[in-house]
N, C-alpha and C positions, 0 to 999 in steps of 0.2 A: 371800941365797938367790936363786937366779933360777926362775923358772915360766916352764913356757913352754905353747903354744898351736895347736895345728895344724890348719889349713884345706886344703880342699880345692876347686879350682875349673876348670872349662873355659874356655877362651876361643882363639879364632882369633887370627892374623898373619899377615905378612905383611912380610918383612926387608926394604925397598924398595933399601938400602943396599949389598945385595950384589950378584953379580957373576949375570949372564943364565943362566948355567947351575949354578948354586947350588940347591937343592931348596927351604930356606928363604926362596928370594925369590918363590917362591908363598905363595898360600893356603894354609894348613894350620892342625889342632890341638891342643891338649894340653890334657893333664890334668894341671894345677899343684897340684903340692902345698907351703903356706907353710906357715912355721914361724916367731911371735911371741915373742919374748924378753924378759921382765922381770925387772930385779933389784929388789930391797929386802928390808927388815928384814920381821916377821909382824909384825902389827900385833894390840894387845893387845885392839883390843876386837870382832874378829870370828877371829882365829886366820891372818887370809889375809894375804901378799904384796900381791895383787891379787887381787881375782874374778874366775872363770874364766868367768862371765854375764857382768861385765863388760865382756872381754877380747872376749866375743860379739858384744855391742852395737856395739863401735865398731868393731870389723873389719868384720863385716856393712855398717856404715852406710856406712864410711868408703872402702869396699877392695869388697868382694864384691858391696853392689849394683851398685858402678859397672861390674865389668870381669866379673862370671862370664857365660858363652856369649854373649859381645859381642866385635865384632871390634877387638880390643886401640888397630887403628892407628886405631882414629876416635874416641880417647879423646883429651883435651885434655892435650897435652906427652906422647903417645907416639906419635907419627909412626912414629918406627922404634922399633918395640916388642921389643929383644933382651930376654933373659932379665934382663942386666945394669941396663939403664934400668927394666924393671918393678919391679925389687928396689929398687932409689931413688925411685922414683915411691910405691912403698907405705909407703917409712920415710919421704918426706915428709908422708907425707899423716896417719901416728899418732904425727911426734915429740912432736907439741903436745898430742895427745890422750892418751895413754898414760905417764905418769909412770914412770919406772925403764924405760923402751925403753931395749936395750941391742943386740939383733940381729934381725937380719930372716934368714930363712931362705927359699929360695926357687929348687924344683927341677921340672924336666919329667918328666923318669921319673928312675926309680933308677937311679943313680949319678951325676948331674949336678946341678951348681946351683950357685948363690950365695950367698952367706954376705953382708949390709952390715952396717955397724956404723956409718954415720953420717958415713965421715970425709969 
């Protein structure tokens, strides 16, 4: 069975990588919306997967206080903070904490994002 978990969060960038006349090599911000992914079996002696307070605790700890309304590229190994490296950077930082992580989900607005799975 997988559970999954959705966060929502602000934060500034700034693409340094791209080219002078690129809009995202400014300052700017967004309103990211993540999406935590667990699988496993229900477990007999509470009914749950995982807990969904759980699932709270360590994203909050691990993820949200670091990067929400902070400017992304002054955060330690996100220099160049694309969509794509923040989606890695967050499955690094709950593969160890989060037992059954199976995907990271991770979009600017509707219809854009990333999808990681760890590979």
């Amino acid at each position: 069975m997988i559970v999954y978990r959705t966060f929502r969060f602000h934060a500034a960038r700034h693409l340094p990588k791209l080219s002078d006349d690129h809009i995202c090599k400014q300052t700017h911000g967004h309103t990211f919306n993540l999406t935590i992914y667990v699988e496993g079996k229900i477990k007999d002696n509470n009914g749950f997967v995982i807990d969904f307070f759980d699932i709270d605790k360590i994203v909050k700890k691990s993820i949200l206080n670091i990067i929400d309304h902070k400017l992304l590229n002054d955060i330690h190994n996100l220099s160049n903070p694309t969509s794509e490296y923040l989606c890695k950077w967050i499955w690094d930082k709950l593969q160890n904490q989060l037992p059954g992580l199976i995907k990271v989900k991770l979009s600017e607005d509707h219809g854009t994002g990333i999808i990681y799975k760890g590979e």
